[in-house]
C-alpha positions as CSV (number, residue, x, y, z in Angstrom):
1,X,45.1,23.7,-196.6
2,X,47.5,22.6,-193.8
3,X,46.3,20.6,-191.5
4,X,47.0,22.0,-187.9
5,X,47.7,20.6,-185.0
6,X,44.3,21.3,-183.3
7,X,42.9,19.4,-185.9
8,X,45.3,17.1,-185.8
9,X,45.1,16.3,-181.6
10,X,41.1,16.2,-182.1
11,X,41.2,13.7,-184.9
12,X,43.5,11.3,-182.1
13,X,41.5,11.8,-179.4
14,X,38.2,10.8,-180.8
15,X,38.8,7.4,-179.9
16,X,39.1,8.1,-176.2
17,X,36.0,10.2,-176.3
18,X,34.0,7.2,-177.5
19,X,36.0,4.9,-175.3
20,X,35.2,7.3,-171.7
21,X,31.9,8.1,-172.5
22,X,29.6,6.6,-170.0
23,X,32.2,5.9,-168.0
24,X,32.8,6.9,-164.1
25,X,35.6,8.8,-163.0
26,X,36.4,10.1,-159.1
27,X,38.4,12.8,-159.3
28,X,40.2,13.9,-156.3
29,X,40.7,17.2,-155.8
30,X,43.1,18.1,-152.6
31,X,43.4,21.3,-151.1
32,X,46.8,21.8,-152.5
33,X,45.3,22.0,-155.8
34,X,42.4,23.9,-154.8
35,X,45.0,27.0,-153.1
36,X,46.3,27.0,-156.7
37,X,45.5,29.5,-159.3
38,X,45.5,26.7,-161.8
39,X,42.2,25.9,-159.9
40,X,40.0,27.7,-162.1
41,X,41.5,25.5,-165.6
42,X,41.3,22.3,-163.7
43,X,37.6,23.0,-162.9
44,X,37.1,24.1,-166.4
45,X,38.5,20.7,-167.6
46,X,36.1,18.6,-165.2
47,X,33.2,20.6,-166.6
48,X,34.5,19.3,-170.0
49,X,34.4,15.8,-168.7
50,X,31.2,16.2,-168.1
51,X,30.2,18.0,-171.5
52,X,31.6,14.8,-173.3
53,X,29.4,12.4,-171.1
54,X,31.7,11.0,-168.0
55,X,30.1,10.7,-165.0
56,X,32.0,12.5,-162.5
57,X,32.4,12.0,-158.5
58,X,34.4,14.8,-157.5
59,X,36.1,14.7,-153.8
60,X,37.9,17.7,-152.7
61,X,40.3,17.8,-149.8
62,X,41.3,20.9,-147.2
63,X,44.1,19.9,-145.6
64,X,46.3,23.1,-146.2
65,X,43.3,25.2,-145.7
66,X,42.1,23.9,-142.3
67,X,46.1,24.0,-141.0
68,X,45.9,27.6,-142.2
69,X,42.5,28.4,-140.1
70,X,43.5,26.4,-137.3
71,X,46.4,28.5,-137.2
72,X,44.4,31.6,-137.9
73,X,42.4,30.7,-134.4
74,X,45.8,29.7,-132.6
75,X,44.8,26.1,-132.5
76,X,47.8,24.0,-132.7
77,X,46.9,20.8,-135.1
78,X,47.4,17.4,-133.3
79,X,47.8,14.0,-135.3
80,X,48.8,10.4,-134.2
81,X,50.0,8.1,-136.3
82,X,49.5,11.3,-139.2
83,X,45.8,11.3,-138.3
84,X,44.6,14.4,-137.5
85,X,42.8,14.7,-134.1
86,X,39.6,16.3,-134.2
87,X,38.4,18.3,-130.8
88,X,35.3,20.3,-130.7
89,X,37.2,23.7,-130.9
90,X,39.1,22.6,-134.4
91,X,36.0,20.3,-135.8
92,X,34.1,23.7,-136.0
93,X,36.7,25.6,-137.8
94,X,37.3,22.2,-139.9
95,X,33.6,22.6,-140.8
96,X,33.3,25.9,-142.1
97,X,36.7,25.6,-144.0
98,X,35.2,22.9,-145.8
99,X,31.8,24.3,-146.2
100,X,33.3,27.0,-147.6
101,X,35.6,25.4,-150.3
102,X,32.2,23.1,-151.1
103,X,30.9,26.6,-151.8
104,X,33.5,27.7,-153.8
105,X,33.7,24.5,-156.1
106,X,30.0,24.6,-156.9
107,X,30.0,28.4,-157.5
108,X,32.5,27.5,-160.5
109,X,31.1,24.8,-161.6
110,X,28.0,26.8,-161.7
111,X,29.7,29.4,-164.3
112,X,28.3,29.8,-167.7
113,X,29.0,33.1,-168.8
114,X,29.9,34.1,-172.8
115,X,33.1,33.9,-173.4
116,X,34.4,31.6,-170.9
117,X,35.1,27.8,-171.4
118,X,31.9,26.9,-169.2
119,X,29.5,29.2,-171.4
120,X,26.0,27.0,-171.9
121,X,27.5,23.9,-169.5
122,X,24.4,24.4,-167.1
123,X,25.6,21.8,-164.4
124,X,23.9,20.5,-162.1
125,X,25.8,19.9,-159.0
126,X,24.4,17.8,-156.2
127,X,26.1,17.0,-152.7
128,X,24.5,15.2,-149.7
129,X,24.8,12.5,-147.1
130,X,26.0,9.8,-149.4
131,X,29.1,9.1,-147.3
132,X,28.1,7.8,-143.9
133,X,30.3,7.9,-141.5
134,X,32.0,6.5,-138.1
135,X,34.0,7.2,-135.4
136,X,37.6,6.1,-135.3
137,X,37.7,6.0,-131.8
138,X,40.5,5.6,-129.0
139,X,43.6,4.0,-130.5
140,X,46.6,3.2,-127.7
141,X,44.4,5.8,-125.5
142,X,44.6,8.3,-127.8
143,X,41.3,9.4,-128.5
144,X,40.3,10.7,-132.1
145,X,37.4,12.6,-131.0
146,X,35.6,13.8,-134.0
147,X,37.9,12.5,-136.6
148,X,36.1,9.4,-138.3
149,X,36.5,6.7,-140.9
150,X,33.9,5.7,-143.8
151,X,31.1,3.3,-143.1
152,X,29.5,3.1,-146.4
153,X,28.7,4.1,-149.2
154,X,25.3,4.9,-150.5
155,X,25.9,3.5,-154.2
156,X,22.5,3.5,-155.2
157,X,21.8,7.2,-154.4
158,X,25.0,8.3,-155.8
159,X,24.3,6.4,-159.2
160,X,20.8,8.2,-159.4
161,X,22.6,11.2,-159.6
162,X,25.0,10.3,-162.0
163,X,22.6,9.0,-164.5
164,X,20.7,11.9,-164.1
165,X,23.8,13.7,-165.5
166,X,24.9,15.6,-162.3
167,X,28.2,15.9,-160.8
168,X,28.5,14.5,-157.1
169,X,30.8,16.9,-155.1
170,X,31.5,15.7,-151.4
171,X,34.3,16.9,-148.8
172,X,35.9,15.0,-145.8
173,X,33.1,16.1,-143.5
174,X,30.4,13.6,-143.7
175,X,27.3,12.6,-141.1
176,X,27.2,9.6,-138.8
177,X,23.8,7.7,-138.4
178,X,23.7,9.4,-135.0
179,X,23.6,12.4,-136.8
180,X,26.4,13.7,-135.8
181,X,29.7,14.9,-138.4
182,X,33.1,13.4,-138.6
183,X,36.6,15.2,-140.3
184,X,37.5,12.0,-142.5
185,X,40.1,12.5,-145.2
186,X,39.6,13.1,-148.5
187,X,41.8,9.8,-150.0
188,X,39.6,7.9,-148.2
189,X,36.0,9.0,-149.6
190,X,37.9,9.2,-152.6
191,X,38.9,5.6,-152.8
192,X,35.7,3.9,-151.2
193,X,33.3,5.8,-153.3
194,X,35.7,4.4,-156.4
195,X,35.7,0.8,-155.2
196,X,32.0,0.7,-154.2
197,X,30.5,2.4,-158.0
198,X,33.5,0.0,-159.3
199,X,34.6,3.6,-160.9
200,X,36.5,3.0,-164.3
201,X,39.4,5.6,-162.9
202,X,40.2,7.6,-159.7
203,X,42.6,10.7,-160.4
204,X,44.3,12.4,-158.2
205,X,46.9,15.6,-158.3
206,X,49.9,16.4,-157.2
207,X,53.0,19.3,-157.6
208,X,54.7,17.0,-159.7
209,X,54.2,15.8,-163.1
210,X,53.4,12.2,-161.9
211,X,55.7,9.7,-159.9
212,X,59.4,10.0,-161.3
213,X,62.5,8.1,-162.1
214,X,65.6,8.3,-160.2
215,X,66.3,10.5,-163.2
216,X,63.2,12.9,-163.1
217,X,61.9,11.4,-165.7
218,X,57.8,11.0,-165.2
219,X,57.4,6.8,-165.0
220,X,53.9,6.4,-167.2
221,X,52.7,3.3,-165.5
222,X,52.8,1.1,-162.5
223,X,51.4,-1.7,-161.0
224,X,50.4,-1.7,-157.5
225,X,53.5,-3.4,-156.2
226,X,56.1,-1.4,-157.6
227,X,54.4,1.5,-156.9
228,X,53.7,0.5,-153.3
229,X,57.6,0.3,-153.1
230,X,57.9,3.4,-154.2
231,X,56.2,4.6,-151.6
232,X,58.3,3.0,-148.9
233,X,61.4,4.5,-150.4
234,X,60.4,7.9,-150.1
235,X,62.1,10.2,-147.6
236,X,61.5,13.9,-146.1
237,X,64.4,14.8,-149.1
238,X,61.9,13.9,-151.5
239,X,59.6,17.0,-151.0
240,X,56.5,14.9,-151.3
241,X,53.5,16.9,-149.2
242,X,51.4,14.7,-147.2
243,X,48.2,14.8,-149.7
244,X,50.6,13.5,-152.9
245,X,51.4,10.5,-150.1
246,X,48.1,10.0,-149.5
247,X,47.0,9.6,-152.8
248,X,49.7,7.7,-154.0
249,X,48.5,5.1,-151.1
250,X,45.1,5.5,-151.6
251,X,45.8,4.9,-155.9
252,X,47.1,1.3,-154.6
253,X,44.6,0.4,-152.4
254,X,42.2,1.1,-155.1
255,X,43.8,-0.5,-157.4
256,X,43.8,-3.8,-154.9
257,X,40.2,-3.6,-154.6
258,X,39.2,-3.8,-158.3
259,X,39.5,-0.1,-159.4
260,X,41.3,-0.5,-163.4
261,X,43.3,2.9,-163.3
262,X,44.4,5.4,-161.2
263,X,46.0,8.3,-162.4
264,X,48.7,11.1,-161.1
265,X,48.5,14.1,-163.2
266,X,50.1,17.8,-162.3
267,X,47.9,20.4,-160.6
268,X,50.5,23.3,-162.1
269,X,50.4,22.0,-165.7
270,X,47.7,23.9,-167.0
271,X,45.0,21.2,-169.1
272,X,47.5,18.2,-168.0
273,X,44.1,16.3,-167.0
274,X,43.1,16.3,-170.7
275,X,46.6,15.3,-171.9
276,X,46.7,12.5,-169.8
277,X,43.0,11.3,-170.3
278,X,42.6,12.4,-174.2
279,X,46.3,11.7,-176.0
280,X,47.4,7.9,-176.2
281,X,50.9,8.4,-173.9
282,X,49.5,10.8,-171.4
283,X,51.7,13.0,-169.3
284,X,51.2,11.6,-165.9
285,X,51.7,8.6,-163.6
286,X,49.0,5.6,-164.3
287,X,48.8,2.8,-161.3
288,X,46.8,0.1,-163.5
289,X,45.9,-3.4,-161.9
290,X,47.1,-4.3,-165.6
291,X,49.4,-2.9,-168.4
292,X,47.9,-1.0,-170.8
293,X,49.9,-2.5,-173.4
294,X,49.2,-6.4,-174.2
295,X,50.8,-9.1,-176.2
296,X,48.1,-10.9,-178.4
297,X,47.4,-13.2,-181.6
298,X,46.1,-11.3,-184.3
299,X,42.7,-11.8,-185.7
300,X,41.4,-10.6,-188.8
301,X,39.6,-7.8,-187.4
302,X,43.6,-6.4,-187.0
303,X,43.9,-6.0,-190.9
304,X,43.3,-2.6,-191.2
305,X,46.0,-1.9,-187.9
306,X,48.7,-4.1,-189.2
307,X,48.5,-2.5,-192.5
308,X,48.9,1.2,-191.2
309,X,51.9,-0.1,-188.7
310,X,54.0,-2.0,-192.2
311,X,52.9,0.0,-195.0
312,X,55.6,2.9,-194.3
313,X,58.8,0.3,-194.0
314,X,56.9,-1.7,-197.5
315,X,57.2,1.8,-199.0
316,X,60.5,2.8,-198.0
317,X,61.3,-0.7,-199.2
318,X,62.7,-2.4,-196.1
319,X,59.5,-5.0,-196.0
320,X,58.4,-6.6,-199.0
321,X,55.0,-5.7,-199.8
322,X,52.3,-8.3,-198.4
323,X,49.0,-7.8,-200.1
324,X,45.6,-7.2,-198.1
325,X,44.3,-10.1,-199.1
326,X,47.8,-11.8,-198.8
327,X,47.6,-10.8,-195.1
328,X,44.2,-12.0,-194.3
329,X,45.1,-15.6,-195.3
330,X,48.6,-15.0,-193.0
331,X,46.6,-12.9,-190.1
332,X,46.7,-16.0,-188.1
333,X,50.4,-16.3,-188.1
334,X,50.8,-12.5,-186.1
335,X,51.3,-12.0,-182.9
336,X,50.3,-7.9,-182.0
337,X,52.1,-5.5,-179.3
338,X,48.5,-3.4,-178.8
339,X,48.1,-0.1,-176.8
340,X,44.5,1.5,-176.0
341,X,43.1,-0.1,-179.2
342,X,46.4,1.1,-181.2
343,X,48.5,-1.8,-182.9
344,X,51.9,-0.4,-181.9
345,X,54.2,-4.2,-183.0
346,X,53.5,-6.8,-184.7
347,X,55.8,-10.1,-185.8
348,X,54.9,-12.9,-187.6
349,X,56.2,-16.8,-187.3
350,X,55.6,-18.8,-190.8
351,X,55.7,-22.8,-190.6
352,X,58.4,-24.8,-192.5
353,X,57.0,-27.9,-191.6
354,X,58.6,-30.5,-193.8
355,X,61.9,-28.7,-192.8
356,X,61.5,-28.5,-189.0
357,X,62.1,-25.1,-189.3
358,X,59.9,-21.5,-188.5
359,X,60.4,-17.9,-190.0
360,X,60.5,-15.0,-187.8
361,X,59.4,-12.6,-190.2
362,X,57.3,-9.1,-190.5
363,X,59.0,-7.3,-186.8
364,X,57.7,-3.9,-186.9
365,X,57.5,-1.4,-183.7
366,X,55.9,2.0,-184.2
367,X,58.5,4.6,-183.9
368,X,56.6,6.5,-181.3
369,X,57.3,3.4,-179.4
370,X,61.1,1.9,-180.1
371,X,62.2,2.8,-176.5
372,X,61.2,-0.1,-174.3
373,X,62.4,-3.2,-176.6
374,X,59.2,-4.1,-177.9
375,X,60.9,-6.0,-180.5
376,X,62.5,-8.6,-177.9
377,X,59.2,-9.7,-176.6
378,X,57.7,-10.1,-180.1
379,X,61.1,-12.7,-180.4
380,X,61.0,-13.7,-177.4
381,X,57.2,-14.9,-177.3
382,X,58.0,-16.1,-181.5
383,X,60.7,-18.3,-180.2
384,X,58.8,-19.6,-177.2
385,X,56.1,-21.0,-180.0
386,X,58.3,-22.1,-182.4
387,X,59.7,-24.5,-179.3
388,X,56.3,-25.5,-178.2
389,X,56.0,-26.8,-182.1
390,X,58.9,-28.4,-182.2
391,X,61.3,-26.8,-184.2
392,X,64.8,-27.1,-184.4
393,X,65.6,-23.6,-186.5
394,X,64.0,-19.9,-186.4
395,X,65.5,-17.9,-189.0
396,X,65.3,-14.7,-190.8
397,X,65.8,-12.4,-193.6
398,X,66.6,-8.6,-193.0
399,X,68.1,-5.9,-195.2
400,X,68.6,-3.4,-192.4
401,X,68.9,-5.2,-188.8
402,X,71.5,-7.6,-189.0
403,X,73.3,-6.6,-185.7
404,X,70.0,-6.9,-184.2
405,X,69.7,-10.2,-185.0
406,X,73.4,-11.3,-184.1
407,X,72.7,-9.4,-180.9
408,X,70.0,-12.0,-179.8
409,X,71.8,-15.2,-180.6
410,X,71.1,-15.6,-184.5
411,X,74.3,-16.5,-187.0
412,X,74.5,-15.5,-190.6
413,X,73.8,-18.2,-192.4
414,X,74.3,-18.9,-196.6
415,X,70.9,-19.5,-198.5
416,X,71.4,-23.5,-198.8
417,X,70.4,-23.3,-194.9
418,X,67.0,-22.0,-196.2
419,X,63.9,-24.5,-196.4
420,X,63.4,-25.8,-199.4
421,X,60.0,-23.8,-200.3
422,X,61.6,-20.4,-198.8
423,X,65.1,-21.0,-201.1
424,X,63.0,-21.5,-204.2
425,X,61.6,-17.9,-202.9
426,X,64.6,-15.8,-202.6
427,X,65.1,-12.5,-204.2
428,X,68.4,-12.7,-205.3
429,X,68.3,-9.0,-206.2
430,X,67.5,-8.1,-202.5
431,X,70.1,-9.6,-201.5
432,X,68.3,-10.0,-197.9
433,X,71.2,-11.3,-195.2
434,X,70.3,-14.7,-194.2
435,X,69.9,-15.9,-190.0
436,X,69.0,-18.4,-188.1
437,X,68.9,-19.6,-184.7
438,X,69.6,-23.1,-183.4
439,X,66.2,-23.9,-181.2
440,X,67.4,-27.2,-180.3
């Protein structure tokens, strides 16, 4: 029987089903995305979430919405330094716009008819005063009036919920302990609610695929820094709406403030949520307070990864064969390239003591994974330990790289250069080209 691709996808994202279970997501959901008809999928996909045991805060926005009622009313909207200025006229249209969408969210996520991907989900969705809220005030006497700002966060009462397995949905509209209501914005609840449960992710979404190159091309991962710059080079040309903005921001100051991931996924892909959170590249934009790609010492618990990542170039004879239990005596000698749990490079530096000298040996990348020069920092960090141990030589022996080699400094070299113990090794019949580098 052939194995499909269904099968296939499932089997590689088992992993990340154990590794987000338990886990607490915000997802924020801006009115942009809610006016699509992708709506409907996107909601289906949380509910999934939630099938497969993530806790889920989920914060939905309105600004397209209440600019569309406003307008409806002939109210003109006001903002000041882009925050929107909430008089008593607009705040009551602002609160039934969001009342309503609140509505509309938990109606779907109330669904569980046959046939539908919600059938038997049986949700429970739970809002309430867990956001309390303050006034913004008069800035440069411009007064706010009922638009407000975050005062806390009730963490306790919104973990309660979660570990009784419901889904939080909250709005921008949240009550004061006056007891009166303030228009916040939805990138704000977003990211203090994040921050405060320490959230493991906050994902956001956007018209675009996630934040792109100069190219197009969707960048899969920033840090807070570059992304903040980013965000300081973009221009009304760039067709960027003032929720993606928002979120972009609000991804960094969460970041800053201890949240692990953020992530920028598509609201028009249909299921790009689940791409990005179940396959091991994604498809969107990740802000990450650190890579998810790390540069480590093997230990023996990396056998059975460092096997899988040589065992094809052994076969197709470009490797010589190591052994398993050849390779547990030599684990210690590896440094690993790892991704989510995946061993995606590994090199190896072998001692020539007596001869001064080390062996930069076993460089393998996984070819789903060629394209960033993974294989230079394996060297690089190689050479930087065969200096700290005092060598004056690294070499090598390839079959199949040999301009590689000559492109980061190493010279062919005859087989006399060899260490003793490594000459007295040499397969002849391989005829493996020789290199080495002068450390010294």
């Amino acid at each position: 029987m052939r194995t499909t691709e269904l099968v296939e996808g499932f089997r590689h994202s088992a992993s990340y089903v154990n590794a987000h279970r338990g886990k607490t997501f915000v997802v924020m959901l801006g009115g942009e995305a809610l006016a699509q008809s992708q709506f409907r999928s996107i909601i289906n996909d949380i509910a999934l979430l939630h099938s497969l045991g993530i806790k889920i805060v989920l914060v939905h926005g309105a600004r397209p919405q209440i600019d569309e009622a406003l307008a409806a009313h002939n109210l003109a909207p006001e903002y000041y330094n882009g925050v929107r200025i909430s008089d008593e006229e607009s705040f009551r249209v602002i609160k039934q716009v969001v009342g309503g969408l609140q509505l509309d969210i938990t109606a779907r996520l109330s669904m569980s008819l046959s046939n539908t991907p919600m059938q038997g989900a049986q949700i429970n969705v739970v809002s309430g005063n867990f956001v309390i809220a303050q006034p913004l005030g008069v800035d440069n006497g411009v007064d706010y009036c009922l638009s407000g700002k975050v005062r806390r966060i009730d963490v306790a009462g919104l973990r309660r919920q979660l570990d009784n397995h419901g889904i939080v949905l909250l709005g921008p509209v949240a009550a004061s302990v006056t007891g009166e209501c303030f228009n916040l914005t939805a990138e704000e609840v977003a990211t203090q609610i994040a921050v405060k449960l320490k959230a493991d992710k906050m994902i956001g979404f956007s018209a675009k695929e996630g934040i792109l190159d100069s190219n197009g091309e969707v960048i899969a991962e920033l840090m807070p820094t570059d992304a903040q710059r980013i965000l300081s080079e973009l221009t009304d040309e760039d067709n960027w709406c003032v929720g993606t903005r928002a979120f972009l921001q609000a991804s960094i100051d969460a970041c800053r403030n201890g949240v692990a991931r953020c992530h920028f996924v598509s609201y028009l892909d249909d299921g790009a949520l689940l791409q990005e959170l179940f396959s091991r590249d994604g498809i969107g934009t990740q802000i990450v307070t650190e890579s998810a790609e790390r540069l480590r010492r093997a230990t023996i618990a990396d056998i059975g990864g460092v096997l899988d990542l040589i065992r094809p170039l052994e076969q197709a004879g470009v490797l010589v064969r190591r052994s398993r239990e050849q390779l547990e005596m030599e684990i210690e000698q590896f440094m690993l390239i790892e991704r989510d749990g995946l061993v995606i490079g590994c090199a190896a530096l072998y001692p020539f003591e007596e001869d001064n000298a080390g062996e930069f040996a076993c460089l393998v990348v996984h070819p789903d994974y060629r394209d960033a020069d993974r294989g230079s920092i394996l060297l690089k960090n190689i050479i930087g330990q065969a200096k700290v141990r005092g060598y004056a030589r690294l070499f090598a022996l390839t079959t199949r790289s040999i301009h590689w080699f000559l492109e980061h400094g190493f010279q062919i070299v005859e087989v006399d250069a060899l260490p003793n113990k490594k000459k007295q090794l040499y397969n002849y019949q391989r005829k493996s080209k020789i290199l080495a580098l002068d450390l010294q």
